[in-house]
C-alpha positions as semicolon CSV with decimal commas, in nm:
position;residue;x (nm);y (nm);z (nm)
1;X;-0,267;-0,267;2,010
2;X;0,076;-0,305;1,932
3;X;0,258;-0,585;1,752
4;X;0,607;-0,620;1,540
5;X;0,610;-0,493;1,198
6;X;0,451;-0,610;0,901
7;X;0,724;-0,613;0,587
8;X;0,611;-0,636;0,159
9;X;0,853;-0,785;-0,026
10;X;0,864;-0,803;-0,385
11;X;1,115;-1,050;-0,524
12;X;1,036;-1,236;-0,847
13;X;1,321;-1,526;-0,755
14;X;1,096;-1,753;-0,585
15;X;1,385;-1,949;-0,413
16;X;1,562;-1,580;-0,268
17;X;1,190;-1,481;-0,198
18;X;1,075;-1,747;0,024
19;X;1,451;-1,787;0,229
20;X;1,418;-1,376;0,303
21;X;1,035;-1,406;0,383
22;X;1,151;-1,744;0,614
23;X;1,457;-1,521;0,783
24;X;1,239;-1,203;0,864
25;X;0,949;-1,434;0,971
26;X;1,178;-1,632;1,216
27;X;1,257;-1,308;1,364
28;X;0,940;-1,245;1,383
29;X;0,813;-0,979;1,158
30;X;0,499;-1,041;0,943
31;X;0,587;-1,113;0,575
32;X;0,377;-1,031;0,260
33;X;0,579;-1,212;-0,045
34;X;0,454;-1,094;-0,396
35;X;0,625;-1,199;-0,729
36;X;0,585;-0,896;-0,965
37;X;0,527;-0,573;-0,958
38;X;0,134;-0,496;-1,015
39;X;0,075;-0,792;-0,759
40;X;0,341;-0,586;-0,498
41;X;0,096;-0,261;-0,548
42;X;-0,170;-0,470;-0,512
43;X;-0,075;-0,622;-0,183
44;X;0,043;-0,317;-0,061
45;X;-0,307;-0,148;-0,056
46;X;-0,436;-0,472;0,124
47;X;-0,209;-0,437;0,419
48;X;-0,070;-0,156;0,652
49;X;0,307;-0,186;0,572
50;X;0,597;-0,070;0,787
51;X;0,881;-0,129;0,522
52;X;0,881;-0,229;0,161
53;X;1,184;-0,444;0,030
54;X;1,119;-0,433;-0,342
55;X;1,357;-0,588;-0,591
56;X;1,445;-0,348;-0,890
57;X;1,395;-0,606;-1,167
58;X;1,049;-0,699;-1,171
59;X;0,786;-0,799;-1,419
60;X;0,475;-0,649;-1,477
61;X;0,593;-0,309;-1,283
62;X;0,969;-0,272;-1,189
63;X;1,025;-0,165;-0,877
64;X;1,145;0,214;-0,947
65;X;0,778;0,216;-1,109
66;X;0,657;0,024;-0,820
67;X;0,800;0,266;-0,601
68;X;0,666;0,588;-0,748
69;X;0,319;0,458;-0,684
70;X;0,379;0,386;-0,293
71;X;0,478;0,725;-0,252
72;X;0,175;0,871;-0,461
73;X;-0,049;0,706;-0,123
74;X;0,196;0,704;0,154
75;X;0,476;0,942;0,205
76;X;0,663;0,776;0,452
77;X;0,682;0,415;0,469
78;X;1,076;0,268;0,418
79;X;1,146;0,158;0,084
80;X;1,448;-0,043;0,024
81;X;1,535;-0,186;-0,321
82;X;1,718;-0,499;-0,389
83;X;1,961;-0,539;-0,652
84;X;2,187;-0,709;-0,832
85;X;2,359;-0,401;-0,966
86;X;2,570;-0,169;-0,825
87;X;2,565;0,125;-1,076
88;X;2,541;0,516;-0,965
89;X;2,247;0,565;-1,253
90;X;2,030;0,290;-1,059
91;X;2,141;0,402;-0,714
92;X;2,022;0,767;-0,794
93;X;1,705;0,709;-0,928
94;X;1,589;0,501;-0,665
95;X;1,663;0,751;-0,393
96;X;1,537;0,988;-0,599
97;X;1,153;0,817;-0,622
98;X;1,246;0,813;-0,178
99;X;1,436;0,475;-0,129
100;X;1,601;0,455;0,257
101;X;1,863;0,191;0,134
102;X;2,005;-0,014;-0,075
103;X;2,099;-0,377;-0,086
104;X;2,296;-0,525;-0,362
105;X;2,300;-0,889;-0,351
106;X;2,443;-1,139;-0,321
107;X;2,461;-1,029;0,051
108;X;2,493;-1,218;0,388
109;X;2,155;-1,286;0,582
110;X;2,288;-1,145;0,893
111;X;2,349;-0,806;0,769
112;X;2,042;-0,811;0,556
113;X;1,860;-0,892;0,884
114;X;2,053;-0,641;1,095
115;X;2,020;-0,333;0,791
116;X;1,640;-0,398;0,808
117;X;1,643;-0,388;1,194
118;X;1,840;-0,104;1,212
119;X;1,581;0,092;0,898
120;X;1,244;-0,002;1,127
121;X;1,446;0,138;1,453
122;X;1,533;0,487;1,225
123;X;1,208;0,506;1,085
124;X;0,983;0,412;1,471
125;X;0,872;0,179;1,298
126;X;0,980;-0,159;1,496
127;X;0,686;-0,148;1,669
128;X;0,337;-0,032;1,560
129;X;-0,022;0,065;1,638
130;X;-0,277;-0,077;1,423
131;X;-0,544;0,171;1,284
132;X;-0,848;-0,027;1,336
133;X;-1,103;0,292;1,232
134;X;-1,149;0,637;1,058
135;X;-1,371;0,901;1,092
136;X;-1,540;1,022;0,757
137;X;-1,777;1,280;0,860
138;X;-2,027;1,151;1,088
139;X;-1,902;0,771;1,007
140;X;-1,712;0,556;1,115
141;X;-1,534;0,328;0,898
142;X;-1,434;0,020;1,071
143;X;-1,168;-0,107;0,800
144;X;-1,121;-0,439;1,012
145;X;-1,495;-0,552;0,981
146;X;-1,604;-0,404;0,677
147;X;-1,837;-0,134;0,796
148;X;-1,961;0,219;0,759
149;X;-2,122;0,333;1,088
150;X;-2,320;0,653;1,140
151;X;-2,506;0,581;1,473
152;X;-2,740;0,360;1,491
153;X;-2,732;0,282;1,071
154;X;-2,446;0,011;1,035
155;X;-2,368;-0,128;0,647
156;X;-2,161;-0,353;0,612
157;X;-1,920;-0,349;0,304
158;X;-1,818;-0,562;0,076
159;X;-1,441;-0,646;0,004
160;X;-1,367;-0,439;-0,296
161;X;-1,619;-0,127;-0,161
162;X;-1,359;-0,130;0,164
163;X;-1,070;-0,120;-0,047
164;X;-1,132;0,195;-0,199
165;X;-1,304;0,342;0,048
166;X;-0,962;0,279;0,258
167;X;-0,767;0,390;-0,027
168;X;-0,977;0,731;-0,044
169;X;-1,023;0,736;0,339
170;X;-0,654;0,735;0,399
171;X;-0,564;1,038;0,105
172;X;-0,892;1,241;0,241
173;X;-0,876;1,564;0,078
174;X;-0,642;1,475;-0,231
175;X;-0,699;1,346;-0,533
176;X;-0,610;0,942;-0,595
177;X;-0,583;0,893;-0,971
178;X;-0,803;0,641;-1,152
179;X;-0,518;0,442;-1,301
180;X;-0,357;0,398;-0,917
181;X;-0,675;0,284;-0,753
182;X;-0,743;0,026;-1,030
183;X;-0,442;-0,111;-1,017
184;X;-0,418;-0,097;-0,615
185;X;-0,732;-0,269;-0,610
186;X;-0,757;-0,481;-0,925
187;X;-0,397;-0,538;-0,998
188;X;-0,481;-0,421;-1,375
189;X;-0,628;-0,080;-1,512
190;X;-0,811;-0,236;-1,828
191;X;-1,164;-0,080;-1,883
192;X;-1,369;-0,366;-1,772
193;X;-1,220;-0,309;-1,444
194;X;-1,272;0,074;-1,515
195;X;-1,625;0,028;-1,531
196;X;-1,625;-0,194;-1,241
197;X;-1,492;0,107;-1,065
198;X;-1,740;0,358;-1,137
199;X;-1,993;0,139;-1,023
200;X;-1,808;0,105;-0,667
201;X;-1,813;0,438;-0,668
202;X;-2,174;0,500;-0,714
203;X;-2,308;0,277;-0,474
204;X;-2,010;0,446;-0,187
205;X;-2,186;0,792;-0,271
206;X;-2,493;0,655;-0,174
207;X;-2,403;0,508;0,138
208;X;-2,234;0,797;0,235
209;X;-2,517;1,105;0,124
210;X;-2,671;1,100;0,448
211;X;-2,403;1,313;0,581
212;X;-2,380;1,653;0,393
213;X;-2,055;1,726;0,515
214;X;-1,893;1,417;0,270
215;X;-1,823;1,464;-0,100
216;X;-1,667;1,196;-0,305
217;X;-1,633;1,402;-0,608
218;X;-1,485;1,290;-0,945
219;X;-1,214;1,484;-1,087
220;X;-1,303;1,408;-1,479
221;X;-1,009;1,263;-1,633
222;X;-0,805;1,185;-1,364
223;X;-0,951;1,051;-1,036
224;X;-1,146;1,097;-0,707
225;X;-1,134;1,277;-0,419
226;X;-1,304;1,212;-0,070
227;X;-1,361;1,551;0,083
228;X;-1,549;1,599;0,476
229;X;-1,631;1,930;0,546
């Protein structure tokens, strides 16, 4: 199934935010509008993304920050920050955490539209094929409907046990730190949400023990790490 891309943006002015997320959605992309930072990561694990506009002045999490932790979970998505300055310092760091571009406003809508067209073309990325499933050992995790399937046993999951089972799923074989999931999934790495966490975790061990071949192994003072051999 293929459809046009989905876009995050992160832009904290409300009025720019909602004119670029009315632009891109006119020509139509699928727009994901977040206001800070921690919401932006938050969002961002929600979706599949094929290009992240992030502003560089955020609350909560600027966008340099913002941008490190995109690239801790996916390598290659387009990042392209949005500023109002122009200096070198700013310009270097952000292609140094992987940025693709640069936009330094105020700029024209028609060659912000055609710069993101022209990024999405670069990247193969104008066009995309939904992953629907993913095979975990003998499962199969529908991410769409919620469910862990291993023949004929079907469970259905709930929101938050999808999450980071998608989040784990998708860096199978590496660790994800504790810190990035919670704030992926919570928006907020405080220790209530900690031990909300652990819990998750407990009960996804369990659903998945009937295969020997999966691990989901805690790596003590740093993360998890979903293994299928």
């Amino acid at each position: 199934m293929s459809e046009k891309a989905t876009i995050l943006l992160v832009e904290d002015d409300e009025n720019l935010g909602f004119v670029m997320q009315d632009s891109l959605t006119m020509l139509g992309y699928e727009v994901v509008l977040s206001i800070d930072g921690k919401e932006g990561l938050k969002a961002f694990n929600k979706g599949e993304f094929d290009l992240c506009l992030l502003d560089v002045m955020l609350p909560k999490k600027d966008g340099f920050s913002l941008a490190e932790d995109i690239r801790k979970i996916d390598k290659e998505v387009p990042l392209v920050f949005l500023t109002a300055k122009s200096l070198t310092e700013d310009k270097i760091r952000g292609f140094k955490v992987g940025a693709d571009d640069y936009i330094t406003k105020p700029f024209s809508m028609a060659e912000f539209e055609l710069r993101i067209e022209a990024i999405l073309k670069r990247s193969g990325k104008a066009n995309k094929t939904i992953e629907t499933e993913r095979k975990i050992g003998q499962f199969v995790f529908d991410m769409a409907n919620f469910k862990l399937i291993n023949g004929d046993e079907v469970r259905k999951l709930t929101k938050k046990e999808a999450e980071i089972l998608k989040l784990l799923s998708k860096q199978k074989g590496k660790v994800v730190e504790r810190e990035l999931i919670l704030n992926l999934v919570w928006g907020d790495d405080n220790y209530f949400n900690g031990r909300s966490l652990d819990v998750f975790i407990t009960k996804l061990r369990k659903y998945l023990k009937s295969d020997e071949t999966v691990n989901l192994k805690n790596i003590h003072g740093i993360g998890f790490i979903l293994k299928d051999e």
